[in-house]
C-alpha positions as CSV (number, residue, x, y, z in Angstrom):
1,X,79.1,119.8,82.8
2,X,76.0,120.4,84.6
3,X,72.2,119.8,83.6
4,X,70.5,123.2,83.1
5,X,68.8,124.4,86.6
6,X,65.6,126.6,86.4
7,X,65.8,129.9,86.5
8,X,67.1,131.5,89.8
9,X,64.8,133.5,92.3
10,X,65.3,137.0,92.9
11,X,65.5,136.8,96.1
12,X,68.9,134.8,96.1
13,X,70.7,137.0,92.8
14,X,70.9,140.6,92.0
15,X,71.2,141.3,88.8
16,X,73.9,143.3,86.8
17,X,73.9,145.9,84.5
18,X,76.1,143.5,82.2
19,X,73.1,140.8,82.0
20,X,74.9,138.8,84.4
21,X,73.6,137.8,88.0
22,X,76.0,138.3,91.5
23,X,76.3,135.7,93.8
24,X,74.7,136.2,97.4
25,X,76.4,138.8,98.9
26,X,77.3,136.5,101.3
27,X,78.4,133.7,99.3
28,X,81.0,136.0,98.3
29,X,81.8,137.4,101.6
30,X,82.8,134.1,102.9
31,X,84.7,133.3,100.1
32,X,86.9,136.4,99.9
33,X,87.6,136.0,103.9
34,X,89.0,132.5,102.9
35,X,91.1,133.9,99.9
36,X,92.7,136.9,101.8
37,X,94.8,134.0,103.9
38,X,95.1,132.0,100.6
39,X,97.7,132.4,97.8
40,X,96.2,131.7,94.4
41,X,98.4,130.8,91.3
42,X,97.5,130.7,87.5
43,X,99.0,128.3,85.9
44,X,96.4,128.9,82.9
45,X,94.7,132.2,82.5
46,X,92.3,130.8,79.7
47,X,89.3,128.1,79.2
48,X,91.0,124.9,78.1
49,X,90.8,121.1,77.8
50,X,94.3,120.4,77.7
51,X,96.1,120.5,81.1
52,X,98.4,118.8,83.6
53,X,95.5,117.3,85.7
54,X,94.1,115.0,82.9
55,X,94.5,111.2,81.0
56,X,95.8,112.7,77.9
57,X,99.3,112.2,78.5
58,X,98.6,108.6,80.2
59,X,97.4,107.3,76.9
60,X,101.0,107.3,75.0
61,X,102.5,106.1,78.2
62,X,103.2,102.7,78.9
63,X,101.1,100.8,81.8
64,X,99.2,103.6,82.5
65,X,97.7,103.7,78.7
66,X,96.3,99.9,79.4
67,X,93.1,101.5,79.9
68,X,91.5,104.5,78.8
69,X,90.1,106.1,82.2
70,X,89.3,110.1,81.8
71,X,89.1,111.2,85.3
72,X,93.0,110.2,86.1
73,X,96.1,112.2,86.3
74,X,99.1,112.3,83.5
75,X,102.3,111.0,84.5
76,X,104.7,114.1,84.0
77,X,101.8,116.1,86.7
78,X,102.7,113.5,89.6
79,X,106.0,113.2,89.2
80,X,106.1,117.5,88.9
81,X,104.6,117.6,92.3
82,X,107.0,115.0,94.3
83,X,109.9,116.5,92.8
84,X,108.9,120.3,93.7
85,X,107.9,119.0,97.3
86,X,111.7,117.0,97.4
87,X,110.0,114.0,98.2
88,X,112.7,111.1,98.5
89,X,113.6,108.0,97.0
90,X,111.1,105.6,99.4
91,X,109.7,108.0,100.4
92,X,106.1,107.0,101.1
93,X,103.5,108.6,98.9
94,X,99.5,108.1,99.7
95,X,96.5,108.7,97.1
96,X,93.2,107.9,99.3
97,X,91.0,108.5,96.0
98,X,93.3,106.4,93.8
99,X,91.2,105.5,90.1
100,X,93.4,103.4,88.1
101,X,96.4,104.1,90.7
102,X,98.5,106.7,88.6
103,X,100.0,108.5,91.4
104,X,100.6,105.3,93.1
105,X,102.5,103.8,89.8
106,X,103.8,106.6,88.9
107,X,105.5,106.9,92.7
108,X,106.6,103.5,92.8
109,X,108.3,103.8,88.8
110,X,110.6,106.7,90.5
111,X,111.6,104.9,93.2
112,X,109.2,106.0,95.6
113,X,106.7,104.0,97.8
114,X,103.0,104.2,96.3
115,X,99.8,103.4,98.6
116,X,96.4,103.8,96.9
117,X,93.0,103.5,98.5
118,X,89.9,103.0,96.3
119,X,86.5,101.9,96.8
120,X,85.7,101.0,92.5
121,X,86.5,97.3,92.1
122,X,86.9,98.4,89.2
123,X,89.4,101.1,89.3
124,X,91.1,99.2,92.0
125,X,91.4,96.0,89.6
126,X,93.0,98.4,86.7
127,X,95.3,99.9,89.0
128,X,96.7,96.5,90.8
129,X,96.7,95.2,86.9
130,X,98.8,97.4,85.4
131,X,101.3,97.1,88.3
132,X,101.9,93.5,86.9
133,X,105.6,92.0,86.5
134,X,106.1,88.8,85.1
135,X,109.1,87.1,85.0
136,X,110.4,85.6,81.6
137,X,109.0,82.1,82.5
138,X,105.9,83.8,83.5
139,X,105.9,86.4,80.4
140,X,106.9,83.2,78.1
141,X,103.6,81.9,79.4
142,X,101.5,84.8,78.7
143,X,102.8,85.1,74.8
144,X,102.3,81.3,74.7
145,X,98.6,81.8,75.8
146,X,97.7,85.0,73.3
147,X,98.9,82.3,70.7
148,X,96.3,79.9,71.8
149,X,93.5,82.4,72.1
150,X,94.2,83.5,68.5
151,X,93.4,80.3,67.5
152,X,90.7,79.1,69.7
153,X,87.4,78.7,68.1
154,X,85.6,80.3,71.6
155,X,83.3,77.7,71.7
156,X,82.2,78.1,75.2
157,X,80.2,81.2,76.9
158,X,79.9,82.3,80.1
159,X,76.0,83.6,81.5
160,X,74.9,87.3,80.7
161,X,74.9,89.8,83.4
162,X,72.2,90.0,85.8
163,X,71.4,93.4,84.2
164,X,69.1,93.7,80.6
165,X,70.2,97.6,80.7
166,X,73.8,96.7,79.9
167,X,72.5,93.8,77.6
168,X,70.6,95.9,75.6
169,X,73.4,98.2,74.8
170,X,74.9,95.3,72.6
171,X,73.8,93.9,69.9
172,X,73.2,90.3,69.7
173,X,76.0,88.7,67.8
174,X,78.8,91.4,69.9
175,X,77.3,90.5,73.2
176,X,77.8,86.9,72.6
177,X,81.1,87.4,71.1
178,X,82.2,89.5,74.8
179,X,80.8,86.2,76.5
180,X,82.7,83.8,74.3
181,X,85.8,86.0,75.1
182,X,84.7,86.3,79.0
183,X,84.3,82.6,79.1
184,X,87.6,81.4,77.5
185,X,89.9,83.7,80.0
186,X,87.5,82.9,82.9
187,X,89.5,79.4,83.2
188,X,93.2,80.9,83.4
189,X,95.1,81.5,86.7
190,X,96.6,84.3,88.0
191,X,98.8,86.5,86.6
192,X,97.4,86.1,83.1
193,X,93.6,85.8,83.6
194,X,94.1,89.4,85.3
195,X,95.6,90.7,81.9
196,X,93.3,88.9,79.4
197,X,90.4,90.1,81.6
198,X,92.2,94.1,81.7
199,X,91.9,93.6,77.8
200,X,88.4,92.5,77.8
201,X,87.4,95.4,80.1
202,X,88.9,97.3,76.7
203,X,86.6,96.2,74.7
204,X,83.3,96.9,76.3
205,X,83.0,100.4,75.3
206,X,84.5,100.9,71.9
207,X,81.4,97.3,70.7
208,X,78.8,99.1,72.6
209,X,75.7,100.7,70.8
210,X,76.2,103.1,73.6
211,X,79.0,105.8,74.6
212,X,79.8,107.4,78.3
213,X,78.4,110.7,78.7
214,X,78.3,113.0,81.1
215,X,76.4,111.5,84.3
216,X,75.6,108.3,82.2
217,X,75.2,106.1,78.9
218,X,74.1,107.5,75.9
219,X,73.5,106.2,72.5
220,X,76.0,106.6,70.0
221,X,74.6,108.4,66.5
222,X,77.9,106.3,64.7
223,X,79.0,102.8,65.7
224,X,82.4,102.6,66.1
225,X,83.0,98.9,64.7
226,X,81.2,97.3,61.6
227,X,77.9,95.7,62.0
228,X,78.3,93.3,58.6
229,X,81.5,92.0,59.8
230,X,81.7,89.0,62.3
231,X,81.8,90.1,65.6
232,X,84.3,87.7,67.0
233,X,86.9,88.2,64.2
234,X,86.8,92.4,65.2
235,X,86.9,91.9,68.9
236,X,89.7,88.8,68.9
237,X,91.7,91.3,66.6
238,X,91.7,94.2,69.3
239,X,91.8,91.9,72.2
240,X,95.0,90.9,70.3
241,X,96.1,94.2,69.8
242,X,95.6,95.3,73.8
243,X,97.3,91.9,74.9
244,X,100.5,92.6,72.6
245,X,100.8,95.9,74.2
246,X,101.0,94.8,77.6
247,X,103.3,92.2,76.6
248,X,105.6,95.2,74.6
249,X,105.4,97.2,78.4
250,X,106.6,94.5,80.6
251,X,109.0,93.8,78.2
252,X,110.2,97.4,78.2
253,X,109.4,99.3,81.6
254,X,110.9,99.2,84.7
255,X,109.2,96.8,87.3
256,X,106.4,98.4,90.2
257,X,108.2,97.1,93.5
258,X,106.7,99.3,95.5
259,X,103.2,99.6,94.8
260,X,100.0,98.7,97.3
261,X,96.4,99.1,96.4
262,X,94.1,99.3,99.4
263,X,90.6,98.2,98.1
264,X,88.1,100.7,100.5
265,X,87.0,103.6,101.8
266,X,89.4,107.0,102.2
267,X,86.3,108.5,104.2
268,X,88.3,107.2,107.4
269,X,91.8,107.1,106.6
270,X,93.2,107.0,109.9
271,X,91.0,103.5,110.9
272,X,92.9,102.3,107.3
273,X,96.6,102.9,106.9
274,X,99.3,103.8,109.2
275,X,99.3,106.6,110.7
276,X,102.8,109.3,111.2
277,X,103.5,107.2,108.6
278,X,103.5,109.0,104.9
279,X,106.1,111.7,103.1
280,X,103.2,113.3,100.7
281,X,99.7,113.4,99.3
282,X,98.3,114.0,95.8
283,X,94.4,113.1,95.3
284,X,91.6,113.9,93.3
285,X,88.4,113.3,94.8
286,X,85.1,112.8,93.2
287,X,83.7,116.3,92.0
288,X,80.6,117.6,93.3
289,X,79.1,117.3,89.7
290,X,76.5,114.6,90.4
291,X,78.7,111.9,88.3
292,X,77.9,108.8,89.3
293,X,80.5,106.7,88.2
294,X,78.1,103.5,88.9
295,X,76.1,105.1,85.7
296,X,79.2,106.4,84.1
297,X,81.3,102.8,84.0
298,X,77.9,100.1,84.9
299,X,79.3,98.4,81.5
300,X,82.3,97.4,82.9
301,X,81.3,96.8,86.4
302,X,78.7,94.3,85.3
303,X,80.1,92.8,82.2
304,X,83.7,92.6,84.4
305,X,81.5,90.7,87.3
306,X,82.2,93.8,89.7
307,X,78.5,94.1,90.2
308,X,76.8,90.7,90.3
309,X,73.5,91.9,91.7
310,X,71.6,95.3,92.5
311,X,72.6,95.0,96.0
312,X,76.3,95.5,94.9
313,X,75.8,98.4,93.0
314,X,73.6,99.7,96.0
315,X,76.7,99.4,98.5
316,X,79.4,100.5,96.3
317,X,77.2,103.7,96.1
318,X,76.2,103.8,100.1
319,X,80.1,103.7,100.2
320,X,81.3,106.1,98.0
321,X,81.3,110.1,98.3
322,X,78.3,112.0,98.6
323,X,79.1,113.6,94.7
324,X,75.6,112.5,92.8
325,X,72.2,112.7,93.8
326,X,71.4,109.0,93.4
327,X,71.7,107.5,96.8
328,X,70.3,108.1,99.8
329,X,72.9,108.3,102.3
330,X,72.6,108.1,106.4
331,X,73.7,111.2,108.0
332,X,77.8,111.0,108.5
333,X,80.7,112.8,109.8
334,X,78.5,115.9,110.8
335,X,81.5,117.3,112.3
336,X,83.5,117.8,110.0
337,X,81.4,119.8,107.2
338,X,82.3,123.6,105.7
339,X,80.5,126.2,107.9
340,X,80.1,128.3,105.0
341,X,78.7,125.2,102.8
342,X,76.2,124.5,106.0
343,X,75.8,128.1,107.1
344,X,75.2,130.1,104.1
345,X,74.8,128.3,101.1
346,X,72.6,125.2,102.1
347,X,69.7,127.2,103.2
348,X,70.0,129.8,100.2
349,X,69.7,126.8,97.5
350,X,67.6,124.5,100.0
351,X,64.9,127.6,98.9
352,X,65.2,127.0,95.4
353,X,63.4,124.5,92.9
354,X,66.5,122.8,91.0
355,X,66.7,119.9,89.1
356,X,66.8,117.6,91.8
357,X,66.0,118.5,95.6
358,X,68.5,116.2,97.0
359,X,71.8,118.8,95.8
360,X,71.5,121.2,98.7
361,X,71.7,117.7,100.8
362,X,74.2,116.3,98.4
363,X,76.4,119.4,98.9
364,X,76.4,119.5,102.7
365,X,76.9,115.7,102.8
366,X,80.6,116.0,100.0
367,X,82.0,118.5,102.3
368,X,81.5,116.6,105.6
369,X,82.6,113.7,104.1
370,X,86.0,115.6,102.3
371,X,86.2,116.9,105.9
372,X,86.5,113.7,107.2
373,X,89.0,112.4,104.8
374,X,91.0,115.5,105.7
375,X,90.8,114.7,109.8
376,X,92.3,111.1,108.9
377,X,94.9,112.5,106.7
378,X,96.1,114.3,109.4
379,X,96.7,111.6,111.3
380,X,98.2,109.5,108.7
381,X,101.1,112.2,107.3
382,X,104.2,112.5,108.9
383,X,104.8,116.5,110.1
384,X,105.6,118.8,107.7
385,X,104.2,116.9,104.7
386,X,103.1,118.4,101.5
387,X,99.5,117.2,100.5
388,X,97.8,118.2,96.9
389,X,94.3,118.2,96.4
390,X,92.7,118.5,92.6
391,X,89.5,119.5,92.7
392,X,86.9,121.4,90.0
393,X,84.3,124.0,91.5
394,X,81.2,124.1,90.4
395,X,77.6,126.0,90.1
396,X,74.4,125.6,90.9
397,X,71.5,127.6,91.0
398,X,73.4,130.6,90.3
399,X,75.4,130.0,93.0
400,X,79.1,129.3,93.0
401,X,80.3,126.5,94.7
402,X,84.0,127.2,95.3
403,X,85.2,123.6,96.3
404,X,89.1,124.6,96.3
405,X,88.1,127.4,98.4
406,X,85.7,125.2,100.8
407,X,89.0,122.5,101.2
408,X,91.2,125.2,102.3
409,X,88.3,126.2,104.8
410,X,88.4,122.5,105.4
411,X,91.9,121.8,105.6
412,X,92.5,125.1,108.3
413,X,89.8,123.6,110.2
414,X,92.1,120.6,110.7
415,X,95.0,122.4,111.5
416,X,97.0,122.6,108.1
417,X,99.0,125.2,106.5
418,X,97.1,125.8,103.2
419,X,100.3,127.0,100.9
420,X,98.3,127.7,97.9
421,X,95.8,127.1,95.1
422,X,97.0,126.3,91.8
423,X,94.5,127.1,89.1
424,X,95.4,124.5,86.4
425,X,92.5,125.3,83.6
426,X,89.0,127.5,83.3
427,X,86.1,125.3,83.3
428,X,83.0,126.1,81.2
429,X,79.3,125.2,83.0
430,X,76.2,125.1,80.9
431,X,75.3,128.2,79.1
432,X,72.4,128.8,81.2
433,X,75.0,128.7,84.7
434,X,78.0,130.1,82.4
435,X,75.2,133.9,82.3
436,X,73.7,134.0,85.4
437,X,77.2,134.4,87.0
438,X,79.3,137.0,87.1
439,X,81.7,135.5,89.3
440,X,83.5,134.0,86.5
441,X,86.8,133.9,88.0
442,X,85.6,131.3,90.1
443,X,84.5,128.4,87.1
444,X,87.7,126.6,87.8
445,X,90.0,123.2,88.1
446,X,92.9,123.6,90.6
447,X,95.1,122.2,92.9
448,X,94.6,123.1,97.0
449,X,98.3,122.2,98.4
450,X,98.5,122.0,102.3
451,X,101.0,120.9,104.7
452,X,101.1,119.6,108.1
C-alpha cells in the first residue's frame, strides 16, 4: 500500500525478541487511553480483500456498476447501516466525501433523501450521471441516438488534451479513435451527451498502454485490447456495450427522486449545507496513504475535459484533503488537529529520513482538516444522529498511524458520542512496514460510528 520507508532509527523503536519492532511507547500510550473509552468490534478477524466497504458488489448492480470506481462503497453496506441506525423513509442522509455518490443513490433508491458533497469533477459527474431518469420520449431518444452512432463514420475529432503525459499513454490510431468518439457526442444536449460521455469515460482505461496503480499510472506488461485490429471498430463496440446497459437500467430500476450532488469542498460543511438539518452520516474520506487521485484518475480528468490546464489540476489539489505529499498546502484549520498526531507523533517521524519529508506535515495537516469536517458536521446533523466514518490506518516509519483511533480522538473533541469501531477487514502494508511492527492489530479498515 505504501512505498518502502528506510530503515527506522533506534532511537524511535525498540526492538523485540520476535524480530519485530514496538511502537513508541508513547504512541501506544495514547492510543490505548483512546481505546479504553472505545468499543471495538470485529467483523473480520483475518487479512482479506473481500469486504462490505468496497466496489465489488457495485459492479453487478445496476447504476452503480456504470463505472468501475475502486474506492466506493457496495450497495448492501449502505443500506446495512441506515437500516441498523432506523433511519426513515425521507429521512435526510449526508456523504461529505461522496466519489461516484453510492450512499447518496443508494439512499435516495430506498426512499430516503441523498445529499453528496464532492470536490472531483469527476466523481461528481459519475455520481449526478448515474442518477439519470429519462422519460420514454426522452429514453426513445437516447436508443434512437446509439443507432446513429453505430452507424456514423466519426468523421470529425475534437483537439488532444493539453497534456502529452496522457497522450503518450495511447497509441496513435486509439487516441484518435477516443477523439473521433469525444467529438461526435460533444454536439448532443443534455440528458444524452451526459450518458454517451459516462461511456466514453469507460473506455479510457481498459485502450490505455497504461493501468492505475497504486499512487499513479503504470505501464501495463499485457494490452488489454488488440493492437492489429482497428481501433474504432473495438472501442464503437464497447461504447455500444456500456450505452445498452444504461439503457437496460433505466429501463428496469426504480427512478433517483431524491438525489443532490453538491460539487465542493466537505472541509467546511457548515458554510455548505443546512445545518440541524440531516437524519445520518456515512463517509469515507481520502486515506492518509499519499494517493493522489489527480495521478490515480489524470486520464479521465483530462481526456473527460475536467482538467483543461495545469492550473486546474493545481486547484483541485489545493482543494482537496491533505492525503498525498504532492501539494503544498497553506496552513488550515489549526484548531482542529489530533493532539496525539501534533503532540507525539509529528515530532517523532519529523526526526526521521522517509521517503518524502513532507508526510510528518502531510499527517498533521489530514487530521486538522478531518477535524474540521467533523466541527461542520456537527452543526449540520440533527441531535441524536448516527454518523459512520470508514477509514484505513496506516504506517509509517515504523510507526502506526491509527486513523480510526485518531477520529474518535477527533470526534470527542467535538462533542460526539463515539459508539464504536467496526473493524471490517486486516490490511497488509509493505513487507518492510508489515516486520518492523509488532502492533499488528492495529493494520486495519474500519468503520468509527458517532452520534450527536
Amino acid at each position: 500500500m505504501m512505498r518502502k520507508q528506510r530503515r527506522v532509527s533506534t532511537e524511535v523503536a525498540q526492538t523485540t525478541t520476535d524480530g519485530g519492532e514496538d511502537a513508541p511507547r508513547e504512541v501506544v500510550r495514547a492510543y490505548a487511553s483512546i481505546a479504553k473509552d472505545v468499543k471495538i468490534v470485529k467483523h473480520l478477524d483475518r487479512v482479506t480483500y473481500e469486504a462490505p466497504v468496497n466496489f465489488n458488489e457495485s459492479l453487478g448492480s445496476p447504476r452503480h456498476r456504470w463505472f468501475p470506481y475502486k474506492e466506493g462503497f457496495s450497495p448492501s453496506f449502505v443500506r446495512s447501516f441506515l437500516d441498523r441506525h432506523g433511519i426513515p423513509k425521507l429521512g435526510r442522509v449526508l456523504d461529505p466525501f461522496a466519489g461516484v455518490g453510492t450512499t447518496v443513490l443508494e439512499a435516495s433508491l430506498t426512499g430516503r433523501i441523498g445529499v453528496g458533497v464532492e470536490i472531483s469533477p469527476l466523481a461528481a459527474f459519475i455520481a449526478r450521471t448515474k442518477s439519470l431518469h429519462l422519460n420514454r420520449q426522452q429514453c426513445e431518444m437516447f436508443q434512437q441516438e446509439i443507432v446513429r452512432f453505430s452507424k456514423s463514420q466519426l468523421k470529425k475529432t475534437a483537439d488532444p488534451p493539453n497534456n502529452t503525459t496522457v497522450c503518450s499513454y495511447y497509441e496513435p490510431s486509439f487516441l484518435d479513435s477516443l477523439l473521433r468518439i469525444k467529438a461526435y457526442f460533444s454536439s448532443l444536449v443534455h440528458p444524452l451527451q451526459d450518458l454517451f460521455r459516462l461511456a466514453f469515460l469507460r473506455l479510457i482505461e481498459p485502450f490505455s498502454t497504461h493501468r492505475k496503480a497504486g499512487n499513479g499510472q503504470k505501464k501495463r506488461t499485457r494490452l488489454l485490447y488488440n493492437s492489429s485490429e482497428n481501433a474504432i471498430d473495438q472501442m464503437r463496440r464497447d461504447m455500444m456495450m456500456s450505452l445498452n446497459l444504461f439503457v437496460e437500467d433505466i429501463k428496469t430500476s426504480q427512478p433517483c427522486d431524491r438525489f443532490e450532488l453538491l460539487e465542493g469542498s466537505s472541509l467546511e460543511l457548515d458554510k455548505l449545507v443546512e445545518r440541524n438539518s440531516y437524519d445520518a452520516m456515512l463517509t469515507s474520506p481520502p486515506y492518509a496513504n499519499c494517493f493522489d487521485y489527480s495521478k490515480i484518475y489524470m486520464c479521465e480528468l483530462w481526456l473527460g475535459d475536467f482538467f483543461r490546464s495545469a492550473a486546474d489540476q493545481r486547484q483541485f489539489r489545493a482543494n482537496s484533503m491533505r492525503s498525498h505529499v504532492h501539494a503544498r498546502w497553506e496552513n488550515r484549520f489549526d484548531l482542529f488537529g489530533s493532539p496525539t498526531i501534533n503532540d507525539i507523533v509529528f515530532p517523532l517521524l519529523s526526526n526521521q529520513k522517509l521517503w518524502s519529508s513532507a508526510i510528518p506535515n502531510m499527517l498533521r495537516g489530514y487530521f486538522m482538516d478531518l477535524g474540521r469536517m467533523l466541527f461542520g458536521l456537527r452543526q449540520v446533523l440533527n441531535d441524536g444522529s448516527p454518523a459512520g466514518i470508514v477509514v484505513s490506518n496506516s504506517v509509517y516509519g515504523g510507526i502506526p498511524i491509527a486513523t480510526d483511533l485518531l477520529v474518535a480522538e477527533l470526534a470527542m473533541h467535538q462533542g460526539f458520542e463515539v459508539c464504536e469501531i467496526q473493524v471490517y477487514r486486516h490490511m497488509v502494508p509493505s513487507s518492510q512496514q508489515f516486520v518492523r511492527v509488532r502492533e499488528k492489530e492495529l493494520f486495519r479498515e474500519s468503520m468509527v460510528v458517532i452520534r450527536k
